[in-house]
C-alpha positions in Angstrom: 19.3 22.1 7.7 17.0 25.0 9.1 16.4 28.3 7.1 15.4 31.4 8.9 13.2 33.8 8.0 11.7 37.2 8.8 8.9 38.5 8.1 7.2 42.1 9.2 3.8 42.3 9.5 0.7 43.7 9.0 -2.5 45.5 10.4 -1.2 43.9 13.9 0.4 45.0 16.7 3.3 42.7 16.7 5.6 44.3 13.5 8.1 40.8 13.0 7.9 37.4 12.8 10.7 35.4 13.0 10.9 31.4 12.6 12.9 28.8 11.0 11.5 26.1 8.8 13.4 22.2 8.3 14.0 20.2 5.3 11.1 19.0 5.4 8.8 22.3 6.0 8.3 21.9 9.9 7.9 25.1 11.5 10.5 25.6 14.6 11.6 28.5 16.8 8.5 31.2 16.3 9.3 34.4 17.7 6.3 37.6 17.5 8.2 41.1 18.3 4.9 43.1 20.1 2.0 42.1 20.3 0.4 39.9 23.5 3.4 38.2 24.4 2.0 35.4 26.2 -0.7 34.1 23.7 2.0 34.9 20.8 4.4 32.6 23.1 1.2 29.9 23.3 1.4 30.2 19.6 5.2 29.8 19.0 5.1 26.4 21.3 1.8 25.0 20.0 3.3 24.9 16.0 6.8 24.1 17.0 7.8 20.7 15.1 4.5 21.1 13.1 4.3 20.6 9.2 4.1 24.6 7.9 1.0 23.7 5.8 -0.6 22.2 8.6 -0.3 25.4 10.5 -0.9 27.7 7.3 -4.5 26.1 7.1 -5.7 25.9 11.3 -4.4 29.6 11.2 -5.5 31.2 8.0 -7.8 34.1 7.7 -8.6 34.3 11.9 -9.4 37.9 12.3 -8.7 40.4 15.6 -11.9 42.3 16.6 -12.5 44.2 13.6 -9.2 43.7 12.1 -9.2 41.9 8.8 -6.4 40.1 10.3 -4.5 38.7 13.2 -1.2 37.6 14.4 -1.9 34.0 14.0 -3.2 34.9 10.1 0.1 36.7 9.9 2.0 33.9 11.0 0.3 31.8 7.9 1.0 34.2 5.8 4.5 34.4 7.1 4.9 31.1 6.4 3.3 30.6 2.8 5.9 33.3 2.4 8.9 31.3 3.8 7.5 28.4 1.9 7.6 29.9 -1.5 10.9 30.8 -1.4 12.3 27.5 -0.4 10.5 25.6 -3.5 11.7 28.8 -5.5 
């Protein structure tokens, strides 16, 4: 069974993430709204299938320019989010 989940973001110029995790916490069908589409595409097919905590740690805390965040940190984030409420 998949779950979906949004999540808005923050300090980034893409505002949602959308994504749906598996039983099992694999990460499938990313979708960034703004932001660089094609790297934010890049993104979306490079995790798809992959184990949410794998992606929560390669991602984490990866900053944009002077930013104190990114779209891939958001996506982590996104995720620890999605995470939590599936053990909850």
């Amino acid at each position: 069974m998949m779950r979906h989940f949004t999540y808005y973001t923050h300090g980034t110029c893409s505002v949602q993430i959308d994504y749906d995790l598996d039983d099992e916490g694999r990460v499938h069908n990313v979708d960034f709204l703004g932001g660089c589409n094609g790297n934010l595409q890049g993104i979306g097919r490079l995790v798809e299938g992959m184990p949410a905590e794998e992606v929560i740690n390669k991602l984490e805390g990866i900053w944009c320019g002077f930013k104190l965040t990114s779209c891939p940190d958001q996506l982590a984030t996104a995720l620890k989010e999605g995470l939590g409420s599936v053990v909850a």
